[in-house]
C-alpha positions as CSV (number, residue, x, y, z in Angstrom):
1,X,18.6,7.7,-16.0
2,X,16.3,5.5,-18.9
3,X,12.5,5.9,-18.6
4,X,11.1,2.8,-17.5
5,X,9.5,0.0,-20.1
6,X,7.0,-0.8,-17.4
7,X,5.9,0.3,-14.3
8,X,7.8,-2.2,-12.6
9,X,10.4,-0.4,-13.5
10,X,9.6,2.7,-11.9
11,X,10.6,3.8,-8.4
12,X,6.9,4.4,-7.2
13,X,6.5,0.8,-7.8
14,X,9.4,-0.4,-6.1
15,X,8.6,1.5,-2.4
16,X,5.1,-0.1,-2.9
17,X,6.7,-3.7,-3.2
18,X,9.3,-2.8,0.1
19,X,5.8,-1.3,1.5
20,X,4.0,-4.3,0.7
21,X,6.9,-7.0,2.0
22,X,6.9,-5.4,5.6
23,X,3.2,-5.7,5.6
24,X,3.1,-9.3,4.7
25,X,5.5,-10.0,7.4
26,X,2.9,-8.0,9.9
27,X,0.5,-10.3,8.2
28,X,1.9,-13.5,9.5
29,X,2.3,-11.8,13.3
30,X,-1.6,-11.4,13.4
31,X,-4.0,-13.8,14.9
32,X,-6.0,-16.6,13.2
33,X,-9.0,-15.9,11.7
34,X,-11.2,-17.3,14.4
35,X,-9.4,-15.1,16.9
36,X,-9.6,-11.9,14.7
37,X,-12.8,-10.4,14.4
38,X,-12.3,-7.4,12.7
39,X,-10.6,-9.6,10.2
40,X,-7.8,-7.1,9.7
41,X,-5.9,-10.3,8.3
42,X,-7.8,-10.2,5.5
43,X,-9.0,-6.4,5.1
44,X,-4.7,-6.0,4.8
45,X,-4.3,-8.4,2.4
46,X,-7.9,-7.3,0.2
47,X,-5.9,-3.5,0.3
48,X,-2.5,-4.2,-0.8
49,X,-3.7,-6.2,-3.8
50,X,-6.0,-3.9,-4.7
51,X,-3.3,-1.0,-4.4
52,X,-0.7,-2.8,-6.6
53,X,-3.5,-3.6,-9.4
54,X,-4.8,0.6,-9.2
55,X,-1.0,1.4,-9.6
56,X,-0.3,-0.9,-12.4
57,X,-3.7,0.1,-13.9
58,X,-2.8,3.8,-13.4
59,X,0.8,3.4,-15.3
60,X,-0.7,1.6,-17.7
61,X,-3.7,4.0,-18.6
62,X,-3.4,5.9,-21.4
63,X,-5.8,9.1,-20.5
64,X,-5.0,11.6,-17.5
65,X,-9.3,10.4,-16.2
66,X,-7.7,6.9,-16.0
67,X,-4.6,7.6,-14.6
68,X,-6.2,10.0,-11.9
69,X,-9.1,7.9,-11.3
70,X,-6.4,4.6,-10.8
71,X,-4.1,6.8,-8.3
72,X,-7.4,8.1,-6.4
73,X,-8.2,4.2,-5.8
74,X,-4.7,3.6,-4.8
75,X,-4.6,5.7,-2.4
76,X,-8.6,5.0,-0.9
77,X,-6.6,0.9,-0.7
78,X,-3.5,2.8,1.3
79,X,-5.7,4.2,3.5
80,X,-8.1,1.3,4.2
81,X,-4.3,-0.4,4.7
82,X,-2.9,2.2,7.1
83,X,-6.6,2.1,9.1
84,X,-6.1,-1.7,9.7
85,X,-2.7,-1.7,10.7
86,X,-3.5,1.1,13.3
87,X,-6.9,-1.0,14.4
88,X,-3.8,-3.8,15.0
89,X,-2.1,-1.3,17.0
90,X,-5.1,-0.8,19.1
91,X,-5.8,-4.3,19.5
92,X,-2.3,-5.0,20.5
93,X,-2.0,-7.6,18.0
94,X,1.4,-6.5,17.0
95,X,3.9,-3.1,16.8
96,X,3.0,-1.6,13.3
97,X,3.9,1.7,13.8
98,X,7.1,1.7,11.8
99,X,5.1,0.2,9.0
100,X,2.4,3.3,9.5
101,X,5.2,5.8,9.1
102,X,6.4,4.1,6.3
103,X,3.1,4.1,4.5
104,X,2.3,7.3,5.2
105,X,5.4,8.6,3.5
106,X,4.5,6.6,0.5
107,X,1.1,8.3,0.5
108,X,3.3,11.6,0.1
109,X,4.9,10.0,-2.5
110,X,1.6,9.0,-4.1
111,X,0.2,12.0,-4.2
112,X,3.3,14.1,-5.8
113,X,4.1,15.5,-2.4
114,X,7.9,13.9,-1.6
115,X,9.8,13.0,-4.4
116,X,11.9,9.3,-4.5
117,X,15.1,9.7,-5.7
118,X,17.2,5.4,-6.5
């Protein structure tokens, strides 16, 4: 197996865009704005960007500070993710359960805990 030229190359990256999809199409399940008031719309959206820029930001650092600092972020954004999609749950705005599990494995994943294997 090559080592990856960027980190969109790497497996990590590649469950977090699967991750991502699935949330999207959760995304477009959920209320309008004016019928949301815990704007969880929005608080998913605000997460999963900022947890694709601290991953790219964390492959790309060069010193172990950055790096841990970028994957610390990334996860505090997966969390904040996996709190709004169980607030959804709550709310019965939609079934996100599947989509909890799944981003709770990544979260092992993220933190060294399960490997990913292509």
């Amino acid at each position: 197996m090559s080592t990856p030229q960027n980190y969109e190359e790497t497996l990590l990256w590649k469950k977090a865009v699967e991750l991502v999809q699935k949330i999207q199409e959760f995304r477009k399940k959920l209320p309008n704005s004016e019928m949301d008031i815990y704007s969880i719309n929005s608080k998913l959206e605000n997460s999963i960007s900022e947890l694709s820029q601290y991953l790219e930001e964390s492959y790309c650092s060069k010193s172990k500070l950055a790096k841990d600092k970028n994957s610390f972020l990334a996860e505090l954004a997966l969390n904040e993710c996996i709190d709004n999609l169980k607030r959804a749950n709550r709310l019965k705005f939609g079934e996100a359960s599947s989509i909890i599990e799944d981003a709770e494995k990544f979260k092992k994943i993220l933190n060294g805990k399960e490997f990913i294997f292509s």
